[in-house]
DSSP file (Angstrom, degrees, kcal/mol; ACC not computed):
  #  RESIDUE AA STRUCTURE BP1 BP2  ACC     N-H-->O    O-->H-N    N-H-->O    O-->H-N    TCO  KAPPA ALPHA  PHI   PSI    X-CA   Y-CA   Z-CA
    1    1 A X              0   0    0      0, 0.0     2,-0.1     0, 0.0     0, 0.0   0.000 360.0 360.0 360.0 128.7   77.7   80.3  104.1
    2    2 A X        -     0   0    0      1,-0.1     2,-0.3     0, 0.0     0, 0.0  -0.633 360.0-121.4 -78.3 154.2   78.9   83.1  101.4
    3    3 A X        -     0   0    0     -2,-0.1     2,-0.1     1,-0.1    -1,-0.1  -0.703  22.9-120.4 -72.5 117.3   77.2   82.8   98.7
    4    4 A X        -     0   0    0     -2,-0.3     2,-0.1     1,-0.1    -1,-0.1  -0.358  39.0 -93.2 -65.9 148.2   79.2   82.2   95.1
    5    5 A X    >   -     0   0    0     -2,-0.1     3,-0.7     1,-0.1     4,-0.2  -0.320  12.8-133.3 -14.6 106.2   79.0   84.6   92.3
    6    6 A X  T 3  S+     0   0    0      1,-0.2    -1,-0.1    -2,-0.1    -2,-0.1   0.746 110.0  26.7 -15.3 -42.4   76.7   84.8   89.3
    7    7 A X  T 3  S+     0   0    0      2,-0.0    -1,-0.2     1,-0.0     8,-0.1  -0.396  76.0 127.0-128.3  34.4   79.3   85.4   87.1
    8    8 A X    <   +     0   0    0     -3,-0.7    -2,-0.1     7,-0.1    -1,-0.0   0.772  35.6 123.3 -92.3  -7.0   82.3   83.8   88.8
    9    9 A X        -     0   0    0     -4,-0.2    -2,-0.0     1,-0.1    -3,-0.0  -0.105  67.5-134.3 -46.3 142.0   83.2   81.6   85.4
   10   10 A X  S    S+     0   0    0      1,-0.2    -1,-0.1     3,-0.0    -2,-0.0   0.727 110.5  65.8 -75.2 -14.0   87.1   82.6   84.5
   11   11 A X  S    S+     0   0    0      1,-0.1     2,-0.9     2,-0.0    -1,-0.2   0.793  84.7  62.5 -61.2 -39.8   85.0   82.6   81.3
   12   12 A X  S >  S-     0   0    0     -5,-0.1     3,-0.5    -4,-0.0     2,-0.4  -0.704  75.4-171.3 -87.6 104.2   82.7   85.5   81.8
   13   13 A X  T 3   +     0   0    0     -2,-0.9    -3,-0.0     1,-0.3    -5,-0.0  -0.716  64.6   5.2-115.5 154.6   85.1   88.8   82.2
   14   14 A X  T 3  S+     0   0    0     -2,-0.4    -1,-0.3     1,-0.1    -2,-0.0   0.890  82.3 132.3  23.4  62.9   83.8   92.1   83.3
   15   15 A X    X>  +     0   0    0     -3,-0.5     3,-3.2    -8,-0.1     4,-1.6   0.360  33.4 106.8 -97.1  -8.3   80.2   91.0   84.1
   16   16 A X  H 3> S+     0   0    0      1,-0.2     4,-1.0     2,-0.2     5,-0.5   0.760  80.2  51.4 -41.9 -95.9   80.0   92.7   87.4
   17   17 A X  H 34 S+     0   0    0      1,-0.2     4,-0.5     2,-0.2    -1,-0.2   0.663 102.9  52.9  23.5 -59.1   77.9   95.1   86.0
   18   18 A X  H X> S+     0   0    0     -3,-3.2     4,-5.3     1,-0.2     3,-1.4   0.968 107.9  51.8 -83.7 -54.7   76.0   93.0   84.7
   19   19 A X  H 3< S+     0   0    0     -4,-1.6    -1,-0.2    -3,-0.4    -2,-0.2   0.789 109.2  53.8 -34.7 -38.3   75.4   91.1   88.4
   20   20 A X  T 3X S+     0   0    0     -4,-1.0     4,-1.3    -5,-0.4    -1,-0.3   0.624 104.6  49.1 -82.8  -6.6   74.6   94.2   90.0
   21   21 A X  H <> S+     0   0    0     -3,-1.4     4,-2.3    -5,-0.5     5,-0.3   0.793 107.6  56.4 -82.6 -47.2   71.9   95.2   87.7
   22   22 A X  H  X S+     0   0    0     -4,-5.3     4,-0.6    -5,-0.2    -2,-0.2   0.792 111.8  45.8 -66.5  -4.1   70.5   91.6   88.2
   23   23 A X  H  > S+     0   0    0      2,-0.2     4,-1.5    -4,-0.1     3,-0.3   0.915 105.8  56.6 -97.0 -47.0   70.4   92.5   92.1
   24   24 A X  H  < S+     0   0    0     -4,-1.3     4,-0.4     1,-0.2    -2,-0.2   0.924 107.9  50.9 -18.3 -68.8   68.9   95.9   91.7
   25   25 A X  H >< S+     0   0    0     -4,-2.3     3,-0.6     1,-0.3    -1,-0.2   0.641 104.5  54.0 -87.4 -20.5   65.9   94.3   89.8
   26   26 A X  H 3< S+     0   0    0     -4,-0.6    -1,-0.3    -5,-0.3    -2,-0.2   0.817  95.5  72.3 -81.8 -27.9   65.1   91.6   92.4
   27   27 A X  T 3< S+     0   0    0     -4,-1.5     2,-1.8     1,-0.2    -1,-0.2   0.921  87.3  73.6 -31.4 -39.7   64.9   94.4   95.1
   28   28 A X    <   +     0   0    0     -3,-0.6    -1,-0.2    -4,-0.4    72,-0.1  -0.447  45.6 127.0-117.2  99.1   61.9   95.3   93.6
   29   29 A X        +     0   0    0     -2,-1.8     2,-0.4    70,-0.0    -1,-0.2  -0.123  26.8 132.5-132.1  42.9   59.3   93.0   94.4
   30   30 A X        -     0   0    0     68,-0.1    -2,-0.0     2,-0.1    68,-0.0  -0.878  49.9-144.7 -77.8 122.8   56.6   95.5   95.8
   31   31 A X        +     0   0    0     -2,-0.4     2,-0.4     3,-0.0    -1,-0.0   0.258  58.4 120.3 -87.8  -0.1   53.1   94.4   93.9
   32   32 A X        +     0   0    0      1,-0.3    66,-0.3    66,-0.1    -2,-0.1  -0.971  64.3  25.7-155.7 110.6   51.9   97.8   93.7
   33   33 A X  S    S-     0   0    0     -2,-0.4    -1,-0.3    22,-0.3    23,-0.1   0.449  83.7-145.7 -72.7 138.4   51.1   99.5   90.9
   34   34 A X        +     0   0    0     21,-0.1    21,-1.6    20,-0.1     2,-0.3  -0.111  33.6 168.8 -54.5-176.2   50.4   96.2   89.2
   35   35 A X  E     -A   54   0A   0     19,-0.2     2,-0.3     2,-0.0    19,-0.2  -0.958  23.8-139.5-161.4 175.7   51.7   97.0   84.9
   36   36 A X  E     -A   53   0A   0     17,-1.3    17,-2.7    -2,-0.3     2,-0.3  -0.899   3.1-141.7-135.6-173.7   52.3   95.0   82.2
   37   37 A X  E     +A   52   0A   0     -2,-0.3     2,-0.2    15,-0.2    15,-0.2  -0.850  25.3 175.3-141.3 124.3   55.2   94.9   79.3
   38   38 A X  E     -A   51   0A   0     13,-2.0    13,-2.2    -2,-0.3     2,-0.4  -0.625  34.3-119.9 -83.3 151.5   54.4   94.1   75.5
   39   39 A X  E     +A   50   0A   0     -2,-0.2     2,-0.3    11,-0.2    11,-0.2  -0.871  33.8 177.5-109.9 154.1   56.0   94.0   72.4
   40   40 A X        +     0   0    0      9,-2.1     9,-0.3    -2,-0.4    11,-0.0  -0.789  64.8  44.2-145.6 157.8   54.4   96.5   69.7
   41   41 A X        +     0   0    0     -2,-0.3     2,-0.8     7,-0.1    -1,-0.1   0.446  58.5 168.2  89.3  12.8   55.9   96.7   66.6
   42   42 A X        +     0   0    0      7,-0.1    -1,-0.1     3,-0.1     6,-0.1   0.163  28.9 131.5 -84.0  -4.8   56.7   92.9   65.5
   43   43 A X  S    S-     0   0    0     -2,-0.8     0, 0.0     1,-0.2     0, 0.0  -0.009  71.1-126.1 -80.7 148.5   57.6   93.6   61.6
   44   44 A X  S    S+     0   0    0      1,-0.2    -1,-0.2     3,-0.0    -2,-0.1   0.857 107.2  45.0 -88.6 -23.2   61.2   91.3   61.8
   45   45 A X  S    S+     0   0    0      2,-0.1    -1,-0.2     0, 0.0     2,-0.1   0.729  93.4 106.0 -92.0  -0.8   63.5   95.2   60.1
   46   46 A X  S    S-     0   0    0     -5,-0.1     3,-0.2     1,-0.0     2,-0.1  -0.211  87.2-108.9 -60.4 147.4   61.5   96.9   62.5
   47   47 A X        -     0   0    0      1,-0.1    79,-0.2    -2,-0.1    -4,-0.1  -0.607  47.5 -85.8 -73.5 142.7   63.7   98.2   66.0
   48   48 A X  E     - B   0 125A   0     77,-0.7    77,-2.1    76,-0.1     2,-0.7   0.083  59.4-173.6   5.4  92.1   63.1   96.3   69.3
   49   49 A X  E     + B   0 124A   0     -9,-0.3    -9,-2.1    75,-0.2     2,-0.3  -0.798   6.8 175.7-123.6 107.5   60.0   98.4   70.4
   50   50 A X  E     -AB  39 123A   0     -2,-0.7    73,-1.7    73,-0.5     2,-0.4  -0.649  17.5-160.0-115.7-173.9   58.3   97.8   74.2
   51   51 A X  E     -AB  38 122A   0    -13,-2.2   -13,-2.0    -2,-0.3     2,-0.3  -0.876   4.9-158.5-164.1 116.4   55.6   99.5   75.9
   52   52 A X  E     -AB  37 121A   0     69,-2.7    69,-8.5    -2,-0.4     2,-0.4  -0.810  14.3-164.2-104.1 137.4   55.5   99.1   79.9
   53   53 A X  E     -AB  36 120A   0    -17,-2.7   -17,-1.3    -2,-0.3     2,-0.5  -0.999   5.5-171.2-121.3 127.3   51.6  100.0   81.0
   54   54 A X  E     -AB  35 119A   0     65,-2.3    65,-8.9    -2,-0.4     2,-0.5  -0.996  26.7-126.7-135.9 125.6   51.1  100.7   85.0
   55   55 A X  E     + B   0 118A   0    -21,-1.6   -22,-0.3    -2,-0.5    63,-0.2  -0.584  40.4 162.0 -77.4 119.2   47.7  101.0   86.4
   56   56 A X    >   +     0   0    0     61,-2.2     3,-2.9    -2,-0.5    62,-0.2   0.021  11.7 172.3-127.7  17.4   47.9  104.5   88.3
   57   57 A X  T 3  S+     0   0    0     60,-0.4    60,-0.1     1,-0.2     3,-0.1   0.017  73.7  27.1 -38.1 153.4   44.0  105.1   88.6
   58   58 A X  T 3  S+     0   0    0      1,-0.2     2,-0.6    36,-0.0    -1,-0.2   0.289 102.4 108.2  86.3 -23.3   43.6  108.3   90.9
   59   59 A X    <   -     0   0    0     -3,-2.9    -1,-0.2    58,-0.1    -3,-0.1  -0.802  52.0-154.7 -92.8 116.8   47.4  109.9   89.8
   60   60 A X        -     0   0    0     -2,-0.6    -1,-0.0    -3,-0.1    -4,-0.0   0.270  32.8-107.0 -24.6 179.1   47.9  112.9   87.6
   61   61 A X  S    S+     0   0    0      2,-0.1    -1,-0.1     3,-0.0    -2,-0.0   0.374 124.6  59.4 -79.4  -4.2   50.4  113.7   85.7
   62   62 A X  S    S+     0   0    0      1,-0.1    -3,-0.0     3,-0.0     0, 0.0   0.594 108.6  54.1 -65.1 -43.6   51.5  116.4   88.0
   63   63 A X  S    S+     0   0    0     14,-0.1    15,-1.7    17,-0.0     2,-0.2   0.493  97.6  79.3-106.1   2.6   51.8  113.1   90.6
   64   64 A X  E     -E   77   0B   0     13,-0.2     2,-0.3    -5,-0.0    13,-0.2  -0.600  53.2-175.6-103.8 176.6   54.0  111.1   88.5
   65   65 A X  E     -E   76   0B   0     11,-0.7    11,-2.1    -2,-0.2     2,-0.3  -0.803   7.5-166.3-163.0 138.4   57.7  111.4   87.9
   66   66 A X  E     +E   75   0B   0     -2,-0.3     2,-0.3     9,-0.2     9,-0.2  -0.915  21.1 170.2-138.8 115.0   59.5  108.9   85.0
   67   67 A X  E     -E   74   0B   0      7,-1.3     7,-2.5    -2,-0.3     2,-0.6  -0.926  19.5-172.5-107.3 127.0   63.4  108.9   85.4
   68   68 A X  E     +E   73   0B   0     -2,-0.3     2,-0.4     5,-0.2     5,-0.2  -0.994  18.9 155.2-130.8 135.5   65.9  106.7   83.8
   69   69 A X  E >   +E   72   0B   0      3,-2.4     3,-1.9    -2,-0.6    -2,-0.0  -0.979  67.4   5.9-154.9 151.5   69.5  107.0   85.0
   70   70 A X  T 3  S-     0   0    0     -2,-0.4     3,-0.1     1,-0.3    -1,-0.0   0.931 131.4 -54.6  45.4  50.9   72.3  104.5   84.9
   71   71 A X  T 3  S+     0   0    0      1,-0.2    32,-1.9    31,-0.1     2,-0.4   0.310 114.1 106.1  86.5 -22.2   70.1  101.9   82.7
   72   72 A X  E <   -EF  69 102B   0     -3,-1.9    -3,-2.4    30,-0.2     2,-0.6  -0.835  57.1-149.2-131.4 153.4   67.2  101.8   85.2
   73   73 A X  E     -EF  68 101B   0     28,-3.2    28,-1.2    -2,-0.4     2,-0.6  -0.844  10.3-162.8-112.2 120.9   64.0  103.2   84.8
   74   74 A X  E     -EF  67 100B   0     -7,-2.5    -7,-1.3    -2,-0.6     2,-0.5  -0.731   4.1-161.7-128.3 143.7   62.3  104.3   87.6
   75   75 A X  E     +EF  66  99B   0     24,-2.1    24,-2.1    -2,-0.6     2,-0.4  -0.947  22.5 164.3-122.5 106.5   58.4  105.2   87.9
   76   76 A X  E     +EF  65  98B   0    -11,-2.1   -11,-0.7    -2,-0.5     2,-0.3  -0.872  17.0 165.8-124.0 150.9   57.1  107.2   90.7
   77   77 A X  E     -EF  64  97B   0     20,-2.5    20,-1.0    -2,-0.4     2,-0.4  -0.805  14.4-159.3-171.2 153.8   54.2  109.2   92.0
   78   78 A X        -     0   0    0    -15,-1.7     2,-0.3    18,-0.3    18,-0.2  -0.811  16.7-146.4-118.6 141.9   53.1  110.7   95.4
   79   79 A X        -     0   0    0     -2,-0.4     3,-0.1    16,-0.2    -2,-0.0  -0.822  20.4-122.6-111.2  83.4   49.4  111.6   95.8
   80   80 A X        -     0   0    0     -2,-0.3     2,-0.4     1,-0.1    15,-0.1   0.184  25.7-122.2  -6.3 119.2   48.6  114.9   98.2
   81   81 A X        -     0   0    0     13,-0.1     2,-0.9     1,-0.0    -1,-0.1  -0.766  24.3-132.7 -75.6 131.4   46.4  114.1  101.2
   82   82 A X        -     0   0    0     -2,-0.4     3,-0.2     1,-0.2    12,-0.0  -0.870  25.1-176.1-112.4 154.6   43.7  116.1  101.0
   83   83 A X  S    S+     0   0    0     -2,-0.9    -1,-0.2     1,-0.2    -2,-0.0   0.608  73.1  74.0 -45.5 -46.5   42.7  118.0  104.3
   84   84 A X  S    S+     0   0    0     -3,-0.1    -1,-0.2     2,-0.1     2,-0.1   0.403  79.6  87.5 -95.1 -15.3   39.8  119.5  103.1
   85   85 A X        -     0   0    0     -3,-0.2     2,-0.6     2,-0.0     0, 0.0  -0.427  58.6-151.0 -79.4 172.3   37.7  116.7  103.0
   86   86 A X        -     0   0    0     -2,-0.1     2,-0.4     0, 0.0    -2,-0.1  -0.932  22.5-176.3-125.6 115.0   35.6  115.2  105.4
   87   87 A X        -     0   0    0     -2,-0.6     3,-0.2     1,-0.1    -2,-0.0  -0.809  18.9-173.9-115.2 121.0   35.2  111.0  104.7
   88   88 A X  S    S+     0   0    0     -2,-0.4     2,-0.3     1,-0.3    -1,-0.1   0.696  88.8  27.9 -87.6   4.7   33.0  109.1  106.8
   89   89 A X  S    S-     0   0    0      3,-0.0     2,-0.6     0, 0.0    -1,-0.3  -0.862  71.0-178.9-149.0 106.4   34.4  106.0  104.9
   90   90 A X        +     0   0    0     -2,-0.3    -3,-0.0    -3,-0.2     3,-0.0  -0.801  28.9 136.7-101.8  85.9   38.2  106.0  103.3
   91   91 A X        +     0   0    0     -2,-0.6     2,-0.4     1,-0.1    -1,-0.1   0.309  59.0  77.9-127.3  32.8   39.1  103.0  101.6
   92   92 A X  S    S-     0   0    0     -3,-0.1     2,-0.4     2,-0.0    -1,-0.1  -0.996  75.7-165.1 -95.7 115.1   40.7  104.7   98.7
   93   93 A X        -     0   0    0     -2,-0.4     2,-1.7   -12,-0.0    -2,-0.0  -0.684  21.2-120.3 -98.5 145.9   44.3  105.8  100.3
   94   94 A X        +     0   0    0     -2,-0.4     2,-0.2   -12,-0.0   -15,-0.1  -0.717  46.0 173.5 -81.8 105.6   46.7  108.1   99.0
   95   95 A X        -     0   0    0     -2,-1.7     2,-0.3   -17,-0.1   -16,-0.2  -0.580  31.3-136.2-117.3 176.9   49.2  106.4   98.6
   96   96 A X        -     0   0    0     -2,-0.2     2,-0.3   -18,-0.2   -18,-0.3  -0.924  23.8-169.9-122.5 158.8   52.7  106.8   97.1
   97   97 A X  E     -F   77   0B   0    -20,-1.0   -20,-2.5    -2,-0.3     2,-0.3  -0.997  11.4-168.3-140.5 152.9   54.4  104.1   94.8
   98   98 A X  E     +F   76   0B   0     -2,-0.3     2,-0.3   -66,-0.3   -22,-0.2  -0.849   9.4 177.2-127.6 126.3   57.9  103.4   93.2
   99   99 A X  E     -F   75   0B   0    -24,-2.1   -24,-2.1    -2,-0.3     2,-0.4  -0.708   6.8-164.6-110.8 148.9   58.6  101.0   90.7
  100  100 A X  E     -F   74   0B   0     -2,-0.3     2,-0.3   -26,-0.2   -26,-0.2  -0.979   5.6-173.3-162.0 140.5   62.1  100.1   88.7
  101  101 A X  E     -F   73   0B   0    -28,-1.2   -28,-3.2    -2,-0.4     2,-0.7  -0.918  25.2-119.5-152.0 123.1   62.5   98.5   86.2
  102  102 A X  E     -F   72   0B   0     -2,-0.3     2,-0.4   -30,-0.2   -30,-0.2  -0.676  22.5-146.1 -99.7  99.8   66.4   97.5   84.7
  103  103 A X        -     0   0    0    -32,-1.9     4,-0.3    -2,-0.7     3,-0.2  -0.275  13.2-131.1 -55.1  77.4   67.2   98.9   81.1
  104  104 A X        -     0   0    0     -2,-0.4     3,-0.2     2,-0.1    -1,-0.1  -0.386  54.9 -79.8 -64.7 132.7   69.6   96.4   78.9
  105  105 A X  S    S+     0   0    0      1,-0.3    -1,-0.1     0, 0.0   -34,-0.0   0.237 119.6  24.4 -26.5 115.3   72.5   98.8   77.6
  106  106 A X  S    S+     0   0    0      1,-0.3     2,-0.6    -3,-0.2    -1,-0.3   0.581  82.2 121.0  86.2  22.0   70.4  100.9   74.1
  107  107 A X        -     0   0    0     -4,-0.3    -1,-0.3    -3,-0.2    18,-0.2  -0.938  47.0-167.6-114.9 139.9   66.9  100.6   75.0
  108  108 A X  E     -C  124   0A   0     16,-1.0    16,-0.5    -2,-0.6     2,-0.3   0.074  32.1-110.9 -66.7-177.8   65.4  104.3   75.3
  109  109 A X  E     -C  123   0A   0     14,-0.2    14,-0.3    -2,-0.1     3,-0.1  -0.895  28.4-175.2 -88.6 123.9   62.5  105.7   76.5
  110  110 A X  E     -     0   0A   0     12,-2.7     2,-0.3     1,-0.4    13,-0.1   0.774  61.4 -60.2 -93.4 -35.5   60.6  106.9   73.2
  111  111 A X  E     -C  122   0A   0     11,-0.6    11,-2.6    -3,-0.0    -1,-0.4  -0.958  43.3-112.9 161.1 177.9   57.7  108.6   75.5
  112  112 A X  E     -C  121   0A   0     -2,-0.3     2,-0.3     9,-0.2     9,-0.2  -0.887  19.4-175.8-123.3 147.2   55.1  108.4   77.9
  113  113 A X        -     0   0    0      7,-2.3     2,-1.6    -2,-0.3     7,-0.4  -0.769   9.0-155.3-148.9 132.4   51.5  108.8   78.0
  114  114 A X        +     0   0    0     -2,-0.3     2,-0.7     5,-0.2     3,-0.2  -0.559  26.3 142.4 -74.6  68.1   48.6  108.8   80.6
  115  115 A X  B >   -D  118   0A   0     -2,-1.6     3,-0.7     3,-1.2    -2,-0.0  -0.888  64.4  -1.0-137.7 156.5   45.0  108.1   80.1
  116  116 A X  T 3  S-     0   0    0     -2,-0.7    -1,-0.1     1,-0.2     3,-0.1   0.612 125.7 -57.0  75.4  20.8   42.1  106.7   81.4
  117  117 A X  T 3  S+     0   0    0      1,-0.3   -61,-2.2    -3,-0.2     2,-0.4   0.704 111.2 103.1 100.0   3.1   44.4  105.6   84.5
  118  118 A X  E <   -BD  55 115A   0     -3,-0.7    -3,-1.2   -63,-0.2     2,-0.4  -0.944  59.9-148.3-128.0 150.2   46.9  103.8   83.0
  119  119 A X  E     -B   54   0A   0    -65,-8.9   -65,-2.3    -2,-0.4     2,-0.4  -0.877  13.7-174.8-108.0 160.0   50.2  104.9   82.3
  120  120 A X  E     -B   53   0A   0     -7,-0.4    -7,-2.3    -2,-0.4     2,-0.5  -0.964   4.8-176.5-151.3 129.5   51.8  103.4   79.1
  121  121 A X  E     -BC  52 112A   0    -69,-8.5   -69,-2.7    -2,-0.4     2,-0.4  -0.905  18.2-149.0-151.3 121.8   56.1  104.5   78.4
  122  122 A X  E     -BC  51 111A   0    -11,-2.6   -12,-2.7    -2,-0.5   -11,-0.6  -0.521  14.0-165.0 -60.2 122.5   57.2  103.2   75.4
  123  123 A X  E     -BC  50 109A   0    -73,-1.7   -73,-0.5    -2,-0.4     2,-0.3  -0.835   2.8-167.1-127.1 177.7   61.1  102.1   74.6
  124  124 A X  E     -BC  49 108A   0    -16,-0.5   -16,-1.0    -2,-0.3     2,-0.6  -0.792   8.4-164.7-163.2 109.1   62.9  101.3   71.8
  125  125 A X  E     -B   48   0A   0    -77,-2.1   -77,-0.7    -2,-0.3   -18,-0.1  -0.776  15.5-148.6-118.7 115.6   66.1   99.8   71.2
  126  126 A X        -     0   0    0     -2,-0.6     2,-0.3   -20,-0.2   -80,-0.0  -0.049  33.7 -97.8 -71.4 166.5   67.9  100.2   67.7
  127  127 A X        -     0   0    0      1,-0.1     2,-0.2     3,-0.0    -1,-0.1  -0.814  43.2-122.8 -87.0 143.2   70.1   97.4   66.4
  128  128 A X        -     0   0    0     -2,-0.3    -1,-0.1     1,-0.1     2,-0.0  -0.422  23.0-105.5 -54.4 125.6   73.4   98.4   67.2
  129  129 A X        -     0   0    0     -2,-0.2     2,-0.7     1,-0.0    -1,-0.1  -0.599  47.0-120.2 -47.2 145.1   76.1   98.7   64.1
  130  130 A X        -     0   0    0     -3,-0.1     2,-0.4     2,-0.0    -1,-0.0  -0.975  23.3-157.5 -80.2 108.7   78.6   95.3   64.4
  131  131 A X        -     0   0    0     -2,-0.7     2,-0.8     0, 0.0    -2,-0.0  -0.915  17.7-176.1  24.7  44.4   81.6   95.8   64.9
  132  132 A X        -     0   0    0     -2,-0.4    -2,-0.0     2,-0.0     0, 0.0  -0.850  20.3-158.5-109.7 105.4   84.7   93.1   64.0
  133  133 A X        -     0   0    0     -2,-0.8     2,-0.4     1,-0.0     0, 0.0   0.011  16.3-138.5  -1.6 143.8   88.0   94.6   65.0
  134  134 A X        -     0   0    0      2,-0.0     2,-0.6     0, 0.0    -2,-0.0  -0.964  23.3-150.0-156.0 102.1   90.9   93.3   63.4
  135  135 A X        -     0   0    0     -2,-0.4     2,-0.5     2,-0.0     0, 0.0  -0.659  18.9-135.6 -69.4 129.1   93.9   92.9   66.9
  136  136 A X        -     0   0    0     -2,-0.6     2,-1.0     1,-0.0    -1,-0.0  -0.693  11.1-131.4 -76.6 138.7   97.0   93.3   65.5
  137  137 A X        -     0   0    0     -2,-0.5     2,-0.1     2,-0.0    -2,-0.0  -0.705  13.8-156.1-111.5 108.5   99.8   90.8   66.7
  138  138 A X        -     0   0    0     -2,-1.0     2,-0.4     1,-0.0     0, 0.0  -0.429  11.8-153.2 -75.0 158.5  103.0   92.1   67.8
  139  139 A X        -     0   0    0     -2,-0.1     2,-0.2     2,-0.0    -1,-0.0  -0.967   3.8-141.5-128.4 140.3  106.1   89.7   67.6
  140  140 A X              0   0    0     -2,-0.4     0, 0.0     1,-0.1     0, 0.0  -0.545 360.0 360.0 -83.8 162.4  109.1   89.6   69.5
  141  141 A X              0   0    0     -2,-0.2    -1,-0.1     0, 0.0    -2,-0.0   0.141 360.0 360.0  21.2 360.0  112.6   88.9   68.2
């Protein structure tokens, strides 16, 4: 049975977009690193400010990569095996992780920072000027 639209109201016009971003973000249902996201800043003229935290014990900052392209923001990091040990017991893995996370249209990334094992990346989205337009209406005859 196909499946309808999200968006398929005669109402809703050039939401595709907006439907493929909401499909993107369900991809990513991998548990691993858990995070959280807060609001910081609450002062009501202050801008939109959020701050996503992902627990990365055991990564660098060498081992982490933070990307944002086309609205989504993507969080990565690869650990090197090393060789050169000898473990009679491993139940720490090197493991690699990517995480995504889908950007509504002005929010930044302000900056990032690492410590103690958690990684913390900030956004910020200013209020946009408004806009009213004024359509002109041509007449015939």
């Amino acid at each position: 049975m196909p499946r309808a639209p999200l968006f398929s109201s005669p109402l809703l016009l050039g939401f595709e977009d907006i439907e493929r971003l909401l499909e993107r973000a369900s991809k990513n249902a991998e548990g691993y690193p858990p995070y959280n996201i807060e609001r910081i800043g609450t002062a009501e003229d202050d801008p939109v400010r959020l701050r996503i935290t992902l627990a990365v014990a055991g990564f660098g900052d060498n081992e982490i990569e933070v990307t944002v392209e086309d609205n989504e923001l993507t969080v990565s990091g690869r650990q090197a095996d090393d060789s050169d040990r000898d473990y009679l017991h491993r139940g720490i893995a090197a493991r690699q992780f990517q995480r995504k996370f889908v950007l509504a249209d002005g929010m930044e990334v302000a900056g990032a920072e690492l410590k103690d094992g958690l990684l913390s990346i900030d956004l910020v989205r200013l209020e946009p000027q408004r806009k009213v337009k004024r359509i002109p209406i041509a007449s015939s005859g």
